[in-house]
Every structure is written in structure tokens, then in C-alpha cells.
SERO-4910 file (N, C-alpha, C, O; in steps of 0.05 Angstrom, whole numbers):
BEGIN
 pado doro    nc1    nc2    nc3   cac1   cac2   cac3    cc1    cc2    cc3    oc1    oc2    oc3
  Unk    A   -456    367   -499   -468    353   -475   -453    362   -451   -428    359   -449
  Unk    A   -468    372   -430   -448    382   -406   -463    363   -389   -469    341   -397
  Unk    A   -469    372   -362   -477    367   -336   -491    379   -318   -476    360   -323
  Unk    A   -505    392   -300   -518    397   -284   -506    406   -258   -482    402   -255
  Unk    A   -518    415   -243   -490    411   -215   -494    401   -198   -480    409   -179
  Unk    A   -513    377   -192   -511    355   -182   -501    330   -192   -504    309   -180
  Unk    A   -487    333   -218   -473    313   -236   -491    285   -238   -480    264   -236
  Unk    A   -528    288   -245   -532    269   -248   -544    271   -282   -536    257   -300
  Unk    A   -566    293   -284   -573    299   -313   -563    305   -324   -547    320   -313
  Unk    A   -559    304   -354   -541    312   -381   -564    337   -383   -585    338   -370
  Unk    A   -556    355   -399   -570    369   -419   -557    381   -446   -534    388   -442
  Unk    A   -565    385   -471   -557    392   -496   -548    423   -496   -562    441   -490
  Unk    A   -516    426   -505   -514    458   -497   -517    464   -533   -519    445   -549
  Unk    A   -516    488   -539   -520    490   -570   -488    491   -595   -487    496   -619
  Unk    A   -471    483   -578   -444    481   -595   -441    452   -585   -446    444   -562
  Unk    A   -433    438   -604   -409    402   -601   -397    402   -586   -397    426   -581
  Unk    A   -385    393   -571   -364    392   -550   -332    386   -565   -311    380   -553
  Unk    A   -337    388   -589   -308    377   -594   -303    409   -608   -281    416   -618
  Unk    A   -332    431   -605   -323    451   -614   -329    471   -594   -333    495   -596
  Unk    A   -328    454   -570   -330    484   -541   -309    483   -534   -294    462   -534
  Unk    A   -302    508   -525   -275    518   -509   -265    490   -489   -281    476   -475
  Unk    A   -246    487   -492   -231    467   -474   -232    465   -456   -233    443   -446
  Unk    A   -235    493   -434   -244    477   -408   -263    472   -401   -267    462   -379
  Unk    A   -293    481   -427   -313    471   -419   -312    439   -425   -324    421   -412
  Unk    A   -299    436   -443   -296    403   -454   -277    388   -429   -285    368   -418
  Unk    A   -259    398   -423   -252    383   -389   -278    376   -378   -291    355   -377
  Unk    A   -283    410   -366   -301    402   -352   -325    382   -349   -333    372   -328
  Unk    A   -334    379   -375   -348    359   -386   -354    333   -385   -374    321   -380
  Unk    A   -321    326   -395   -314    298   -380   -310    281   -361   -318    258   -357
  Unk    A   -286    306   -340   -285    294   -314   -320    303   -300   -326    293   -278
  Unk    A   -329    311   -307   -361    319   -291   -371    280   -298   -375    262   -281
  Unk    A   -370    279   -330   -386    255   -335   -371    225   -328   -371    202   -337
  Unk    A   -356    238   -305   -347    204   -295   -362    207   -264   -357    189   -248
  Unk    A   -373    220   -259   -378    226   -232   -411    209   -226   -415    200   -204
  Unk    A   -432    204   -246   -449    180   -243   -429    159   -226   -429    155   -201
  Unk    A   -416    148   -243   -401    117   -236   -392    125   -205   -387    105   -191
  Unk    A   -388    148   -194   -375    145   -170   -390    148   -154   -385    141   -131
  Unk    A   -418    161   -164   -443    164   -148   -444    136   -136   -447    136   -112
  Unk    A   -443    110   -149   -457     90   -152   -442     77   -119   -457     69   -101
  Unk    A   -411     77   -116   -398     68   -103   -412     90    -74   -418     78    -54
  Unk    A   -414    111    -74   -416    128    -49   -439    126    -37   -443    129    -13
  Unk    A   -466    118    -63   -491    117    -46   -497     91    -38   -518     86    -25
  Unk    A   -471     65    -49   -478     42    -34   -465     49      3   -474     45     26
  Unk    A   -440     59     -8   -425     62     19   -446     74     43   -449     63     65
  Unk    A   -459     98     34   -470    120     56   -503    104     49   -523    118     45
  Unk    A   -505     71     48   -538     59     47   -541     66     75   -529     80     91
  Unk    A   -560     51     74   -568     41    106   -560     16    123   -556     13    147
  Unk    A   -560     -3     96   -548    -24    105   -523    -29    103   -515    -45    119
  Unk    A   -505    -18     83   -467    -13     91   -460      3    115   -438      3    127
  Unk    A   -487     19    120   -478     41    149   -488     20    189   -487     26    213
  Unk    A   -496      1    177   -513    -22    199   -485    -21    207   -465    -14    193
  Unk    A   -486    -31    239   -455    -44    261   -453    -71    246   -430    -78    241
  Unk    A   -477    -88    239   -465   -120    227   -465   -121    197   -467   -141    182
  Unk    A   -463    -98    192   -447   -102    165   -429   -110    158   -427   -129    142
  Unk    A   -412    -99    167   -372   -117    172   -366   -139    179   -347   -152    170
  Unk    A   -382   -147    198   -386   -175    211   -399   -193    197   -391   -216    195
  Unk    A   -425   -183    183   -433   -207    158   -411   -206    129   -408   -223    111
  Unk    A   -402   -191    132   -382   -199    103   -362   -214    116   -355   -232    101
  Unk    A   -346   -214    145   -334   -233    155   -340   -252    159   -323   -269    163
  Unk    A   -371   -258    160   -376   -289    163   -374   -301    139   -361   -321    133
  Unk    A   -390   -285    121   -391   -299     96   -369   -301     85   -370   -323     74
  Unk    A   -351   -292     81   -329   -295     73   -308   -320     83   -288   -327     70
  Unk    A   -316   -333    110   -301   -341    121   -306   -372    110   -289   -388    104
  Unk    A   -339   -373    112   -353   -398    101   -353   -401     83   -356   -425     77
  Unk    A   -347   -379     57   -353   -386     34   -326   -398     26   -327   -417     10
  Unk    A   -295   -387     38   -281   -399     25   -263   -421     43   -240   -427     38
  Unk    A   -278   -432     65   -280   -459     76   -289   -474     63   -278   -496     63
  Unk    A   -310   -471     50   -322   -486     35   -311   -492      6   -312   -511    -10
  Unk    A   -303   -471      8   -298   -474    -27   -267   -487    -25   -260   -502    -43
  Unk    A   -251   -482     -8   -230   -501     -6   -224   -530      0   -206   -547     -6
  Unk    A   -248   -529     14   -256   -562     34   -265   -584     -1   -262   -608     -3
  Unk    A   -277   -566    -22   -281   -582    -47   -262   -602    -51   -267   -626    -54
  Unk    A   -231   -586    -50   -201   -589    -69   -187   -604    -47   -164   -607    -55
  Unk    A   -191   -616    -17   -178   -626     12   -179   -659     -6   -195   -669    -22
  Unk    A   -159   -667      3   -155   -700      6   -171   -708     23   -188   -726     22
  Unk    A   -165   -691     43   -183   -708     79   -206   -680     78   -200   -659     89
  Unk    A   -226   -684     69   -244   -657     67   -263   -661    102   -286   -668    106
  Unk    A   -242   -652    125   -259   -638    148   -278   -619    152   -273   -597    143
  Unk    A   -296   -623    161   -318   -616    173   -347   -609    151   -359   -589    141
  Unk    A   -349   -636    152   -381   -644    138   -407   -635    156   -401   -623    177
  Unk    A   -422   -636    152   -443   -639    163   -433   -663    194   -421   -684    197
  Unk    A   -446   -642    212   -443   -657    240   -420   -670    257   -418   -684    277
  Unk    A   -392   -653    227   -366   -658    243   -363   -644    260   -375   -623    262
  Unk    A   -342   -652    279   -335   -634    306   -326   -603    297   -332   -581    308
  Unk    A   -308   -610    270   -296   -586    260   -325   -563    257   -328   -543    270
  Unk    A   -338   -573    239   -363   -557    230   -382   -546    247   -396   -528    238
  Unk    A   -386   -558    284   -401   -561    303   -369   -530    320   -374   -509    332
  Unk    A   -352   -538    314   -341   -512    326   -335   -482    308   -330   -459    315
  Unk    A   -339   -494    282   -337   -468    263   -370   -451    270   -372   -428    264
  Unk    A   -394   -464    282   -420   -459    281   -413   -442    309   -414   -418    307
  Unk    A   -407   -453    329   -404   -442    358   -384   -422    354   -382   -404    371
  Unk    A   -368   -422    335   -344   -396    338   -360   -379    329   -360   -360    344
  Unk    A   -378   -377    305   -400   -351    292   -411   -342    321   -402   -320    330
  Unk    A   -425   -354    334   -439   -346    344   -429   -328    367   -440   -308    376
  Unk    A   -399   -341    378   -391   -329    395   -377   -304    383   -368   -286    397
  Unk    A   -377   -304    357   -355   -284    351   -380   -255    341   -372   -232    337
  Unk    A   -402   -263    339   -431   -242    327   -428   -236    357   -418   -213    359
  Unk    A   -433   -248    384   -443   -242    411   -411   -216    422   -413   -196    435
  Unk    A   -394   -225    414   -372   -213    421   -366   -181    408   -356   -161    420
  Unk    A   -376   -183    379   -379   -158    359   -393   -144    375   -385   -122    380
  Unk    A   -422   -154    391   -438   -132    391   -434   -120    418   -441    -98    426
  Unk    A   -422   -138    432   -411   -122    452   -390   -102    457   -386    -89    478
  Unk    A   -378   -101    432   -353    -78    424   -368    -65    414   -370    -44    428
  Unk    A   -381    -65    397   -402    -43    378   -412    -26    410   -414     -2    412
  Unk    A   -414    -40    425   -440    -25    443   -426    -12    474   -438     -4    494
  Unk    A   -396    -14    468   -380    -10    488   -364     12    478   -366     35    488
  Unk    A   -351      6    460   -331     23    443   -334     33    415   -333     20    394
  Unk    A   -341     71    418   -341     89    402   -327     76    378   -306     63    378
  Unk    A   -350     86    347   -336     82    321   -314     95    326   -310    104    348
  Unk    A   -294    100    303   -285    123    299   -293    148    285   -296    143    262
  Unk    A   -297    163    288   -297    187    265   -291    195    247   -267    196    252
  Unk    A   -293    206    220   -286    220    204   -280    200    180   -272    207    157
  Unk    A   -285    163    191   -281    146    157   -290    154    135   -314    162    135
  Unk    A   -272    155    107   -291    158     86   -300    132     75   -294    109     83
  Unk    A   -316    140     53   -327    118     41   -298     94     26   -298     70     21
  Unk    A   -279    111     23   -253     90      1   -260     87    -19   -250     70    -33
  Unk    A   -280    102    -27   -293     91    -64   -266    105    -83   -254    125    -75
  Unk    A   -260     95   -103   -239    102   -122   -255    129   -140   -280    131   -143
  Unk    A   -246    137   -145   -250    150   -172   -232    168   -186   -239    185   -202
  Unk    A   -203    161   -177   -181    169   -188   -152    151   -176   -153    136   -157
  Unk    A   -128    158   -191   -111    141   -182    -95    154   -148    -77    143   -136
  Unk    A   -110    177   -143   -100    173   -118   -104    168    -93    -92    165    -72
  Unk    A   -138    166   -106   -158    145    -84   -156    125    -89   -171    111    -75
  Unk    A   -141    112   -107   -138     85   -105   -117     72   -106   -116     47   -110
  Unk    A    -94     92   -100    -69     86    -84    -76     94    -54    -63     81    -38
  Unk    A    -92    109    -44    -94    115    -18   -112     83     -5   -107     76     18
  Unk    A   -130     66    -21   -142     51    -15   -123     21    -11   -126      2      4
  Unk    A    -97     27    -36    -90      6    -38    -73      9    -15    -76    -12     -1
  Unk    A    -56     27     -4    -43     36     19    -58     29     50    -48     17     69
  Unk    A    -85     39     48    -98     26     75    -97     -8     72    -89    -23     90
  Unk    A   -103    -12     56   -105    -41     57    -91    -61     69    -95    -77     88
  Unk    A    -61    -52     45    -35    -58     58    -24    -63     81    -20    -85     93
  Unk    A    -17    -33     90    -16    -27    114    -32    -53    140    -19    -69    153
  Unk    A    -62    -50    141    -71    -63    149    -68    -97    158    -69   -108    180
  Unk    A    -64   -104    139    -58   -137    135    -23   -134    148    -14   -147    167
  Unk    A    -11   -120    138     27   -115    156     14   -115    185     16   -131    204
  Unk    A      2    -94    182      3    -93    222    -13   -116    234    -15   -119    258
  Unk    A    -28   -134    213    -47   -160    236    -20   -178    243     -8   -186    263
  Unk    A    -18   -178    207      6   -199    214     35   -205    233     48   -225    240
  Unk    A     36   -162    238     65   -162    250     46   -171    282     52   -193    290
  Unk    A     32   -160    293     16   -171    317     21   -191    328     33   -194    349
  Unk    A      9   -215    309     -1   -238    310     25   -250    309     23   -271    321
  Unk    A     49   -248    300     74   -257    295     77   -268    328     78   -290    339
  Unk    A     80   -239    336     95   -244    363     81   -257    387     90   -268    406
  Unk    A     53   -252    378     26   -264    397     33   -294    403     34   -304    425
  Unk    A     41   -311    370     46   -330    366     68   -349    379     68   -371    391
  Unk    A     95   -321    368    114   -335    377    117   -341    410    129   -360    420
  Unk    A    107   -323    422    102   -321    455     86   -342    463     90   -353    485
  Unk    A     64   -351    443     48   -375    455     65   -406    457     61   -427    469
  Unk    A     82   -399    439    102   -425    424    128   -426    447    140   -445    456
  Unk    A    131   -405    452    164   -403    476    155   -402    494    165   -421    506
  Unk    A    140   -391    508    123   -401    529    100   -413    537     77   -404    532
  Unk    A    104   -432    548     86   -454    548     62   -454    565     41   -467    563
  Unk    A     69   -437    584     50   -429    606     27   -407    597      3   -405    603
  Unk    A     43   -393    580     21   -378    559      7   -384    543    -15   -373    541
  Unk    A     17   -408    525     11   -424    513    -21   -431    519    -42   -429    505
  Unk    A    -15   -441    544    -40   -461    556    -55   -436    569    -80   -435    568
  Unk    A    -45   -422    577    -61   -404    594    -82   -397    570   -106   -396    576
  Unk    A    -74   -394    545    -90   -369    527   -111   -390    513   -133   -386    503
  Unk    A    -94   -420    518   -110   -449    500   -103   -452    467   -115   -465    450
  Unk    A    -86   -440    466    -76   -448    442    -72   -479    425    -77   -484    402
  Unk    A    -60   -495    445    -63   -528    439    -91   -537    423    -92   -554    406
  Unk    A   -113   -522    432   -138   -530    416   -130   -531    383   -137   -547    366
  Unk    A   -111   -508    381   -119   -506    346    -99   -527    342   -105   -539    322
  Unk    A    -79   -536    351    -67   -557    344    -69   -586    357    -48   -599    358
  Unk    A    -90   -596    366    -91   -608    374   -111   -637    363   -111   -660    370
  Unk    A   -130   -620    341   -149   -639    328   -139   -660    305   -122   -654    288
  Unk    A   -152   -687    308   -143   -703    292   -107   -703    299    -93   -690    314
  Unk    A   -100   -730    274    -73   -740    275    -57   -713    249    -68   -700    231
  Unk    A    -31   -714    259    -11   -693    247    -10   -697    228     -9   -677    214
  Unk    A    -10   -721    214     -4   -733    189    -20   -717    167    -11   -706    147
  Unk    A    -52   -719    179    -65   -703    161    -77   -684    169   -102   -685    169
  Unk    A    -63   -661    177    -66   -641    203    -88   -623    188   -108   -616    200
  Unk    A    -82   -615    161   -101   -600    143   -134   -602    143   -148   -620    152
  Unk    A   -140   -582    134   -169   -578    140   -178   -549    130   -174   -531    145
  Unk    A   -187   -545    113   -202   -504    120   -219   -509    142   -223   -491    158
  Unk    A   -231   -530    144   -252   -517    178   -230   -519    198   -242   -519    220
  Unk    A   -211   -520    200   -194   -516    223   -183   -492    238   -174   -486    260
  Unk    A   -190   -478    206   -189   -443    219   -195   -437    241   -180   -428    258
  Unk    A   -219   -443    241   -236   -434    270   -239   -454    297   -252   -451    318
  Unk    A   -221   -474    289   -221   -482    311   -202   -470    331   -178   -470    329
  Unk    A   -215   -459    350   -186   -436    371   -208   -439    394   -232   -440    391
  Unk    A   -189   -442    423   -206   -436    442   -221   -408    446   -218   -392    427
  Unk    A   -234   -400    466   -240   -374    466   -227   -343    472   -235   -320    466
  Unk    A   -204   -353    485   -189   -331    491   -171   -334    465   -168   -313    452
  Unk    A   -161   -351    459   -142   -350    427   -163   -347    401   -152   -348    379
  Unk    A   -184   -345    402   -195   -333    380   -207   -303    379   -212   -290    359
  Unk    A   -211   -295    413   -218   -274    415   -195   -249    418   -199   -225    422
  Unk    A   -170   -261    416   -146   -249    411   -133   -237    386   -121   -216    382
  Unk    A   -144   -263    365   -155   -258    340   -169   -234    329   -161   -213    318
  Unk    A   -190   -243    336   -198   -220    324   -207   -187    339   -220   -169    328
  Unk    A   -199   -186    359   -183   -159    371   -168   -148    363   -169   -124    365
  Unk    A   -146   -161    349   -121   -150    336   -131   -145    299   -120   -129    283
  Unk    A   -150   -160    293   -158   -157    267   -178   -126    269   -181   -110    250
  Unk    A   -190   -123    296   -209    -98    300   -191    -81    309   -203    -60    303
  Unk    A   -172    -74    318   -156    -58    333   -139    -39    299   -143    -16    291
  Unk    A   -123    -59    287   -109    -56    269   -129    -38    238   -122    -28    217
  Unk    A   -158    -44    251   -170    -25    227   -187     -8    231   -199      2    212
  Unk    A   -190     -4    254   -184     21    274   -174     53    249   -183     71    235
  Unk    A   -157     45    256   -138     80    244   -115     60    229   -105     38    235
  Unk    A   -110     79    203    -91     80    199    -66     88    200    -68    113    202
  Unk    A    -41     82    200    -20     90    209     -2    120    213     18    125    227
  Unk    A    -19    139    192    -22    155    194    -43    168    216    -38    191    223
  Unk    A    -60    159    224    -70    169    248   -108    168    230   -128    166    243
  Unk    A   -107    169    206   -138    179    205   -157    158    204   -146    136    200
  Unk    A   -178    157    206   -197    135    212   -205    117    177   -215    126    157
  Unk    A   -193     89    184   -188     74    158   -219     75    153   -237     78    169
  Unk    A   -220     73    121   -236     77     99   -262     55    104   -253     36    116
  Unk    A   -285     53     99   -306     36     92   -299     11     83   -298    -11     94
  Unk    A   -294     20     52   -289      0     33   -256    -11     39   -251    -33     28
  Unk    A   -238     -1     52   -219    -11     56   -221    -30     79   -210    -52     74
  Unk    A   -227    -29     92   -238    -45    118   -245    -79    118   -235    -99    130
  Unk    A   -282    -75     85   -286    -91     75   -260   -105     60   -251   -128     64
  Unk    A   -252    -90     46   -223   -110     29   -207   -122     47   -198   -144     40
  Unk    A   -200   -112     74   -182   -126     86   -188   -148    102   -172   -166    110
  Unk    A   -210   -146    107   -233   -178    124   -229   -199    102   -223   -223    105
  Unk    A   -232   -186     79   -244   -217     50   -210   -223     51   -206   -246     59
  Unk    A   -194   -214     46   -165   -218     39   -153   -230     62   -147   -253     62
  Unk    A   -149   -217     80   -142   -236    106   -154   -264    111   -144   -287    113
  Unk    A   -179   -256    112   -196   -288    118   -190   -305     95   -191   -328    103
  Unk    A   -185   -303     72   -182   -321     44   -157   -323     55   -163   -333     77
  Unk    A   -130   -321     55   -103   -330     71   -105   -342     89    -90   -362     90
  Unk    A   -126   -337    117   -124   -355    140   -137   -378    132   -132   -399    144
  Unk    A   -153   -377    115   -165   -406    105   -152   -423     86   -157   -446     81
  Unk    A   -131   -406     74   -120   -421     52    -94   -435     71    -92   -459     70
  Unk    A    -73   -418     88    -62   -434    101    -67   -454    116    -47   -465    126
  Unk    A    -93   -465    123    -92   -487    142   -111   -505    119   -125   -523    128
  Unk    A   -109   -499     88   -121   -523     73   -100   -540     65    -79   -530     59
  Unk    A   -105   -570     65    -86   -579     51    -87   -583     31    -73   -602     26
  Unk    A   -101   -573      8   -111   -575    -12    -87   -562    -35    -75   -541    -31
  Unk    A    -83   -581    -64    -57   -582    -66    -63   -557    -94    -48   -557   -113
  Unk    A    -80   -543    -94    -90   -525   -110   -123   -514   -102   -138   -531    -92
  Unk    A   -131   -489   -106   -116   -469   -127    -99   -460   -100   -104   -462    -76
  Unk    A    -77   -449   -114    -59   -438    -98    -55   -407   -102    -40   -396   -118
  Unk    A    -70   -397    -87    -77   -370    -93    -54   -357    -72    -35   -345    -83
  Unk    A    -54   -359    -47    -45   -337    -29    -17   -349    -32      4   -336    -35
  Unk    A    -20   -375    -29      7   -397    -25     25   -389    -42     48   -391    -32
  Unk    A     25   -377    -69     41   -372    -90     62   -346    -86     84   -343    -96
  Unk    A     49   -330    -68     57   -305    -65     68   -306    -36     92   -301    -32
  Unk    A     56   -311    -20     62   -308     12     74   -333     29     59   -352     34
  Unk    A     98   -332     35    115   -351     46     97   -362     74     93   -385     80
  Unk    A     89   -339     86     68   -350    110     51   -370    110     47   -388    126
  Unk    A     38   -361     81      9   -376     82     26   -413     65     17   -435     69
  Unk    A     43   -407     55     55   -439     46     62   -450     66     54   -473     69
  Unk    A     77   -438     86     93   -450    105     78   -451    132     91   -451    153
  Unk    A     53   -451    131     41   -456    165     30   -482    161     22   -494    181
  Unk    A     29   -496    136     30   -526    148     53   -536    157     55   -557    170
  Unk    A     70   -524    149    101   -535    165    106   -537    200    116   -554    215
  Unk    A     93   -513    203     80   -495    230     67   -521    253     72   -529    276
  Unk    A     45   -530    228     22   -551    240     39   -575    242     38   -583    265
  Unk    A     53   -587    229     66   -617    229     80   -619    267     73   -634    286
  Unk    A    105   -590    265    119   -592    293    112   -578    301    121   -577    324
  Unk    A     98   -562    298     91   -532    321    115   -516    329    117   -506    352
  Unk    A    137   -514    309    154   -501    306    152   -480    291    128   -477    285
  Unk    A    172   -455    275    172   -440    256    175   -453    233    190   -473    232
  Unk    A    157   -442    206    152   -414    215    130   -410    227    112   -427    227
  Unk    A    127   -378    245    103   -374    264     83   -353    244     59   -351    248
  Unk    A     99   -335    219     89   -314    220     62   -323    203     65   -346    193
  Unk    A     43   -313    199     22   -315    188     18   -312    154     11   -331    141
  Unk    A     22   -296    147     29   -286    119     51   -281    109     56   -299     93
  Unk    A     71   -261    110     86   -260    103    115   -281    110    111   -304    117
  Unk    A    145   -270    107    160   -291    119    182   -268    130    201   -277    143
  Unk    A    181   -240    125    203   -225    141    217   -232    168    240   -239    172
  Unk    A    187   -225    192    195   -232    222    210   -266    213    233   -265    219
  Unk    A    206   -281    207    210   -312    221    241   -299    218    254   -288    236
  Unk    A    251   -304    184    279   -299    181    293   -276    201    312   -282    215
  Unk    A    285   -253    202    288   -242    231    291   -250    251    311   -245    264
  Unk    A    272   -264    258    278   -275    289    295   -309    286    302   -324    304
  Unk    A    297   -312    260    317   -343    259    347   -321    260    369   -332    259
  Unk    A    345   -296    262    372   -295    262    384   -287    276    409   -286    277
  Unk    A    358   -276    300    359   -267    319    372   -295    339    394   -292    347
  Unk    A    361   -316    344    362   -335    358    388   -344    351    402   -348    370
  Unk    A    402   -348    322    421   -359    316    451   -331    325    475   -333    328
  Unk    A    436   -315    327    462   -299    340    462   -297    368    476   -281    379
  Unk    A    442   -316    383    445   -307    413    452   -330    419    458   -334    442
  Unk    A    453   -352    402    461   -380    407    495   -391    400    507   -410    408
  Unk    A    501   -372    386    531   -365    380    544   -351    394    568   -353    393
  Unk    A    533   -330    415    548   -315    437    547   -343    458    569   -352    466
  Unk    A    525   -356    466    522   -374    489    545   -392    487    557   -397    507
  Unk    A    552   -403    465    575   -422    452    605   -403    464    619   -411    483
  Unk    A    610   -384    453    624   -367    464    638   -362    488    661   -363    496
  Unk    A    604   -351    498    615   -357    531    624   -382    552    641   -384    570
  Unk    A    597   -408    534    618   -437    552    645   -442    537    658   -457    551
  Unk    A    659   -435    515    683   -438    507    702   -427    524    726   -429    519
***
């Protein structure tokens, strides 16, 4: 049994394959994995994975689906039907579809993305690598975005940040529809830095299709899981010091600031504690 050279029909050659020359029997094999990769490339290069709101409907859905699905497992389950929470998670879609399409229609794709489909281990270390990468650089972003809104107060307010902390009593600060509660300039900061960062990869070449999609569902399941108070499942919480520790974040509006991970905070707690030890210093 060989292949064709469009690697879609089989046909019968007149020797077994366990009794044809070996590299026809390579050839053979790695040919007959190439269907299954067909499958990933002709969803990638559809019509509808190649649409501008393609990316943007997997970000919505994604965002709702696991608001929702967290809001099940909440003590205090915010934003029901006709809560304020739920009435601004509706107005953030809309503003955030009106905002996409004005980037779409302003600013050039990039060029040269591939599809990211696997079909060996070094496309799918190269996939797991974009990914990566990706979610480091929102997070290293957003760190400092944060910490700047938090030390300065005038920034703070300027950008409207107080909105996301400001709903309901502290006590039970939790919520997944709280995600989206952000004024307009602090949510559209958001996700600039989530569009910017998947852009290119760090190497310079234009990040992958399917890598893109992975990093919207993965990010958005973390930003939703940190602001649940929900005492399980503990999916991101288990692994990522960020996503445990931003209700800590919500109680004082202190550190930690970083989003996911916990590198920068400890960094910058050590940063502060060594410039607060020279200051001691100098009034001694």
C-alpha cells in the first residue's frame, strides 16, 4: 500500500510492504500520516478560520463560556440575568467586537503566519514555544501597566482603573463576571497588549494561526479563574502563583500585581525592599 502524490488516495502496489525495500516502506508511512494533517490545514486555510472575526468569536466565547462555567462553583454567584455585572460583561462585547473591527480595518495583518498545525515533534515544540512565549510577554506587559496604575494614582484614575475594583463590598470581592468589568480605556489597554503581543513572535516571524487561538482560550480561562472565588476546580490556581494570589490583589489593592505568574512581584518586592534599606541608611 503506498500513496499518490497528493497524499490523499492509497493504491495496491504488487509486493507487501513489509517486503518492499525500506525506503519505499518509510516512505509509505510517513506519506500515510499526512491525511490526519490534511485535516488540521484545510480547517486552518477554511474560509471561515481565514474571516477577521474569527479570533474574536473564539475570544468571546471563550470568555462566556468559562464565566459561566465558574459562576456555577461562586458562593456569591455575580452576574445573573439583569445584574449590573452581566449588563457590563454585554456592553464590554460589544465594545470590544466595535473596537476589533476597527484595528482589522486600520492595521495590516501580518504576513507570512502559518497554519501551527502539528504533525511532528518539532511543530509542536515550535507551537508549544509560540504559545508560551506569548502569555510571558502579556503578562510581563500587564505587570508593569498594573503596577504604574497602583503607584500612581493620577494614572490610576486617569486610565479608570478603580472601576474594576470598585464593585460590590471587599469581603466578597469575587465574581467571574468581574473580569470584564474595566472602564474603557483600562480594558482597551487590555486587550491591545493581548493584540500587540501576538503580533510576531519573539523571534521576529509572524505567530502561528492555531497558536494565536491557544493563547486567547488559555489566557482568558486564567483571567477568569483569578477573579472567581470559587473554591474549586482549581485549574490555573494550582500552577500559577498569579492567578491564586489576585484575590489577595482585590481585598487591598496591593501586591501581588502580576497577573499569572509570580517572578516580577518577588522582583520588584526586592527591588523596593532594597531601596527602602538605602533610604534608612541615608536618614541614619
Amino acid at each position: 500500500m503506498a500513496w499518490d502524490t497528493d497524499g490523499h488516495t492509497a493504491y495496491t502496489m504488487n509486493c507487501s510492504l513489509s517486503h518492499c525495500p525500506r525506503s519505499l516502506q518509510q516512505g509509505a508511512k510517513s506519506k500515510s500520516l499526512l491525511p490526519k494533517r490534511h485535516y488540521c490545514e484545510n480547517l486552518m486555510r477554511s474560509t471561515v478560520a481565514s474571516a477577521w472575526w474569527c479570533e474574536p468569536l473564539i475570544a468571546s466565547a471563550a470568555f462566556f463560556f468559562f464565566m459561566l462555567f465558574f459562576r456555577r462553583f461562586e458562593s456569591h454567584p455575580y452576574g445573573g440575568s439583569g445584574h449590573p455585572l452581566t449588563l457590563a460583561a454585554v456592553a464590554s462585547l460589544f465594545v470590544y467586537w466595535l473596537g476589533v473591527g476597527l484595528w482589522v480595518a486600520i492595521v495590516p495583518t501580518p504576513v507570512g503566519a502559518s497554519s501551527g498545525c502539528v504533525h511532528d515533534m518539532a511543530s509542536l515544540a515550535m507551537l508549544a514555544a509560540e504559545v508560551l512565549c506569548g502569555i510571558i510577554s502579556y503578562d510581563f506587559v500587564l505587570f508593569w501597566l498594573h503596577v504604574l496604575m497602583h503607584s500612581w494614582p493620577a494614572v490610576g484614575k486617569a486610565v479608570g482603573h478603580g472601576k474594576h475594583h470598585s464593585f460590590g463590598d471587599e469581603a466578597n470581592w469575587g465574581g467571574a463576571f468581574r473580569t470584564t468589568n474595566h472602564s474603557l480605556v483600562d480594558g482597551t489597554l487590555q486587550v491591545l497588549v493581548n493584540i500587540l503581543v501576538q503580533r510576531h513572535t519573539p523571534w521576529g516571524a509572524a505567530k502561528s494561526k492555531l497558536a494565536r487561538w491557544l493563547h486567547n482560550v488559555l489566557v482568558i480561562e486564567m483571567l477568569v479563574e483569578s477573579h472567581s472565588d470559587s473554591k474549586y476546580p482549581r485549574l490555573a490556581r494550582r500552577w500559577f502563583a498569579g492567578v491564586d494570589g489576585h484575590a489577595e490583589h482585590h481585598r487591598h489593592h496591593g501586591p501581588p500585581y502580576e497577573q499569572f505568574f509570580g517572578y516580577l512581584d518577588r522582583l520588584h518586592a526586592c527591588v523596593l525592599a532594597r531601596r527602602s534599606r538605602s533610604l534608612r541608611k541615608k536618614v541614619e
